[in-house]
C-alpha positions in Angstrom: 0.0 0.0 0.0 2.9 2.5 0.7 4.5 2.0 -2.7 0.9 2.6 -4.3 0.4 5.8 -2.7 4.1 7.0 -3.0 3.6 6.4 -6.6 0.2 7.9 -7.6 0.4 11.5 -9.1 0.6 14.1 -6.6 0.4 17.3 -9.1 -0.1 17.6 -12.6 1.4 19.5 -15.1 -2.0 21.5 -15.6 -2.3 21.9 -12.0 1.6 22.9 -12.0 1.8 25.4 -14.4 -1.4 27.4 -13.4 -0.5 27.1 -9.3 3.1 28.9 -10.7 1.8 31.6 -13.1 -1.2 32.4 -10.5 1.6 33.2 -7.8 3.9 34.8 -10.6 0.9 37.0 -11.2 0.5 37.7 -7.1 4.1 39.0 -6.6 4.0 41.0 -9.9 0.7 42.5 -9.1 2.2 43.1 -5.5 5.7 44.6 -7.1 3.6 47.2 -9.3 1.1 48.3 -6.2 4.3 48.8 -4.2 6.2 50.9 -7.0 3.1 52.9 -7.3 2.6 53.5 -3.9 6.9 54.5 -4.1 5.9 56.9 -6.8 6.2 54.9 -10.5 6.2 58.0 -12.7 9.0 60.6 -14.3 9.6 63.3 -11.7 11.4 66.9 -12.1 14.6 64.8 -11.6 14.1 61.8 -13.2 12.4 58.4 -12.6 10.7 58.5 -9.4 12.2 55.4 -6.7 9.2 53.1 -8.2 9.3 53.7 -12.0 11.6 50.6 -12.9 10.3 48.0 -10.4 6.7 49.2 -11.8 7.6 48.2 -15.3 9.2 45.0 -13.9 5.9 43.8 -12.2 4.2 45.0 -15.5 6.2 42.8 -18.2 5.8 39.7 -15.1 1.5 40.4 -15.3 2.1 39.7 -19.0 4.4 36.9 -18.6 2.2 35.3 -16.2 -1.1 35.8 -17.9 0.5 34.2 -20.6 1.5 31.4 -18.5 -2.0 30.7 -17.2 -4.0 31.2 -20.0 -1.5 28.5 -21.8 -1.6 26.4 -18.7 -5.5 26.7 -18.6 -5.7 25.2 -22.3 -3.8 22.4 -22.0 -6.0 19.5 -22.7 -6.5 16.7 -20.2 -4.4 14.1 -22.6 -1.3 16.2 -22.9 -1.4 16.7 -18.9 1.3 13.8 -17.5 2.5 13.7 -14.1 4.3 16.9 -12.8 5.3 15.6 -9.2 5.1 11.8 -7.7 4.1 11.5 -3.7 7.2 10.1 -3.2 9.1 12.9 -5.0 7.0 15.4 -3.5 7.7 13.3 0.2 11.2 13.7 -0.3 11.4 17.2 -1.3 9.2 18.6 1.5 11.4 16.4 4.3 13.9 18.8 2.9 12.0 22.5 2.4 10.0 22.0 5.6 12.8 22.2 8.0 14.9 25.0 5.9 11.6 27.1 6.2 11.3 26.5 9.8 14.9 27.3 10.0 14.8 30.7 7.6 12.0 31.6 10.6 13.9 30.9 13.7 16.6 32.9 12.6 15.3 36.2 13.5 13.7 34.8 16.6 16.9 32.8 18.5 19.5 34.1 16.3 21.7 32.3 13.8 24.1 30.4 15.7 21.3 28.5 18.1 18.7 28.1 14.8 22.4 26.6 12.6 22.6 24.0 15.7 19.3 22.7 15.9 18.8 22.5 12.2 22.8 20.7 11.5 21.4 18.5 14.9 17.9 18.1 13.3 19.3 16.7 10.0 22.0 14.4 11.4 19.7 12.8 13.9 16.6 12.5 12.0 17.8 11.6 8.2 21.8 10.2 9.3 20.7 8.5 12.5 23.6 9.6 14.1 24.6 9.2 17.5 23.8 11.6 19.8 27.3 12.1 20.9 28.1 13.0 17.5 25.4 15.5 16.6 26.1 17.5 19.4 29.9 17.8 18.4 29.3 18.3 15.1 26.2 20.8 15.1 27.8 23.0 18.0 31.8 22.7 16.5 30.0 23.9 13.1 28.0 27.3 14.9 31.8 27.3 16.9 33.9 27.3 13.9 31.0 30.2 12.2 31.4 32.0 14.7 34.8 32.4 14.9 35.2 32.7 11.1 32.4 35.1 10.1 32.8 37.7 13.4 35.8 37.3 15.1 37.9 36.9 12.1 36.1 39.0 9.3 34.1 41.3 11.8 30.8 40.6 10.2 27.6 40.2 12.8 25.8 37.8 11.9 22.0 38.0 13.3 22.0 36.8 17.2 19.0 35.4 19.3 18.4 36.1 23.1 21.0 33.0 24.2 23.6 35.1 22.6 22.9 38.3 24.0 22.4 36.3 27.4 26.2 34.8 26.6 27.7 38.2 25.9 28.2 37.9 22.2 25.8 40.5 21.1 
């Protein structure tokens, strides 16, 4: 049963193409609201701060109308498997934890979010010892550490456990 459902279509290319365009046309539509709310036009001066980024977001509208309107027409013959469950299993084991990761950053700081997600990764997917993930996830944040502020002087973003440590 696990190799049936692992195998049956998770997305297909129809579905694919028109889930990509639609959020092409989101960020687009969100870059031109932005310029114009920047100032998109020709000043006194020249181009106001929003005038390029507003004719960006308008060449992405077209591209991604384009995009759904093709993805919308193709027929239901021509539509083969974009994504497997199994594929799609194996990339989200993967994208899940970064995200979670990208997040944490801001809220415990670099060092502490690199630890748990090295620690995470060796654990859950390398079944390592425990011994081992420890040494390895907090000589890495160590060895960062030393490299990125001692060395070339550039702060990194720091978390509460830092600033409680004294390396703020």
């Amino acid at each position: 049963m696990t190799g049936e459902r692992e195998g049956r279509v998770a997305f297909r290319v129809k579905s694919a193409e028109i889930a990509v365009a639609a959020l092409f046309l989101v960020v687009a539509v969100l870059v031109m609201y932005d310029s114009v709310r920047l100032g998109s036009t020709w000043g006194d001066d020249g181009p106001k701060p929003g005038y390029f980024p507003f004719y960006i977001g308008l060449i992405m509208t077209v591209a991604a109308l384009m995009n759904l309107a093709r993805g919308f027409m193709i027929p239901l013959d021509k539509n083969p498997p974009f994504v497997l469950a199994g594929q799609l299993k194996m990339v989200l084991t993967v994208l899940v934890p970064a995200a979670i990761y990208a997040g944490a950053i801001s809220w415990i700081g670099i060092y502490v979010a690199s630890a748990l997600f090295i620690g995470f990764f060796m654990r859950w997917l390398g079944k390592y010892a425990w011994w081992t993930v420890a040494a390895v996830s907090v000589g890495v944040v160590v060895a960062f550490y030393f490299i990125f502020e001692v060395w070339f002087l550039v702060p990194l973003p720091k978390g509460p456990i830092e600033a409680f440590l004294g390396l703020s």
